[in-house]
C-alpha positions as CSV (number, residue, x, y, z in Angstrom):
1,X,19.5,-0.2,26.6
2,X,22.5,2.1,26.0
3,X,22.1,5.7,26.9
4,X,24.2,7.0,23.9
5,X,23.7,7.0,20.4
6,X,25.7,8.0,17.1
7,X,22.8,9.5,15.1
8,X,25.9,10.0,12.7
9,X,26.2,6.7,12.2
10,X,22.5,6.2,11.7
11,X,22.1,8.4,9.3
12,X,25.0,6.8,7.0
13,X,23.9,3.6,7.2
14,X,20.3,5.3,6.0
15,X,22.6,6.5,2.8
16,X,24.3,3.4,1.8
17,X,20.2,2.0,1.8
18,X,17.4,0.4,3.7
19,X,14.3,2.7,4.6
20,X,14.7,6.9,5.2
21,X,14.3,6.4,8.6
22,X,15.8,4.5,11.8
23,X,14.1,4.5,15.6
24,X,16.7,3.9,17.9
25,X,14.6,4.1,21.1
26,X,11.5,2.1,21.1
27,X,10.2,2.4,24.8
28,X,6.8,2.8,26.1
29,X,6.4,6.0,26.6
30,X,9.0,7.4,23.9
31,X,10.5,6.9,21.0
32,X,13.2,8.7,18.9
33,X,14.7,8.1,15.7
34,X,16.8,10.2,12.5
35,X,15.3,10.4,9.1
36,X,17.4,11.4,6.4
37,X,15.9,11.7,2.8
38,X,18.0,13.0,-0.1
39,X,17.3,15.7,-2.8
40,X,13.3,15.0,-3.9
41,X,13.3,11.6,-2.3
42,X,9.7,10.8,-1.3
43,X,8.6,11.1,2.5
44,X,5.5,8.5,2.7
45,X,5.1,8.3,6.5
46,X,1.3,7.9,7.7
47,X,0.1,9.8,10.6
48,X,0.9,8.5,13.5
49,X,-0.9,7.2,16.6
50,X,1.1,9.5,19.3
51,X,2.4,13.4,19.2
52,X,5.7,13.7,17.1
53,X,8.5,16.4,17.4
54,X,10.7,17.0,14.9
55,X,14.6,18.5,14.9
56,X,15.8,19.6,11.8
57,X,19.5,18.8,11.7
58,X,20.5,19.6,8.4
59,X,19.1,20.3,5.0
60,X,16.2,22.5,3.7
61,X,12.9,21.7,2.2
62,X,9.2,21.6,3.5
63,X,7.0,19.8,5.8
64,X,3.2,20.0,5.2
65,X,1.6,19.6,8.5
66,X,-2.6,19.6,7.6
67,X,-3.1,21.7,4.9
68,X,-0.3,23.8,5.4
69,X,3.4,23.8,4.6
70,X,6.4,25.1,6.6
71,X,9.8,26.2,5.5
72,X,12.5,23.6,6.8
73,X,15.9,24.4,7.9
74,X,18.7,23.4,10.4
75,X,17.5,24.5,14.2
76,X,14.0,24.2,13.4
77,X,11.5,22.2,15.3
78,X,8.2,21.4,15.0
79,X,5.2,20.0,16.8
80,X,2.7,17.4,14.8
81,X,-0.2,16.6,16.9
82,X,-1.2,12.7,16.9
83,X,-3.2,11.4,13.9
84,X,-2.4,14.8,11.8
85,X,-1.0,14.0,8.1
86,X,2.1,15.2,7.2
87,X,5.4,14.6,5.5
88,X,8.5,16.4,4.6
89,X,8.4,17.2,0.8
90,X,10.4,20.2,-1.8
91,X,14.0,19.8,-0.3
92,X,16.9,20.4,-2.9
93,X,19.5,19.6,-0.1
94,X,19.6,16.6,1.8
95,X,17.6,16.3,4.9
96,X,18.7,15.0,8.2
97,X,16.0,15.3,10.6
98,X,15.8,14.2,14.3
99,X,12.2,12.5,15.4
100,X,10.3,11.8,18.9
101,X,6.9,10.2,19.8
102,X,5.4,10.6,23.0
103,X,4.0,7.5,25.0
């Protein structure tokens, strides 16, 4: 497996079509990937069967974790615990986020 990867490139090929999001590590005990949905695109991930981190590169928006929604912007990060519902939702921008799952 390489040890480098162009999330730039990832995310372009995301905006010329295909699904919103693209894993480029698949491993055992990780996995990491870019999502990139543009202005009100739909986010309609499932929960998941591992923890999640989240990286907000670019763009704005919300991601409901639970019940409850928190403001999204560039620098943030956030922690979804394993089988927790959530999904990114409200951004007017588009939004490049970076993703990991624990093993």
């Amino acid at each position: 497996m390489r040890p480098d990867f162009d999330v730039g490139g990832y995310a372009e090929r995301i905006r010329r079509g295909g699904p919103y999001f693209r894993t480029f590590v698949d491993r055992p005990g990780l996995a990491a990937g870019v999502l990139v949905l543009g202005p009100g695109e739909e986010d309609t991930q499932e929960p998941h069967e591992t923890d999640e981190v989240y990286y907000v590169i670019s763009g704005d928006g919300l991601l409901r974790i639970g019940d409850r929604d928190y403001e999204v912007s560039a620098g943030r990060a956030f922690f979804v615990a394993k089988d927790t519902a959530h999904h990114f939702h409200g951004n007017k921008k588009e939004l490049v986020v970076l993703y990991f799952f624990g093993g």
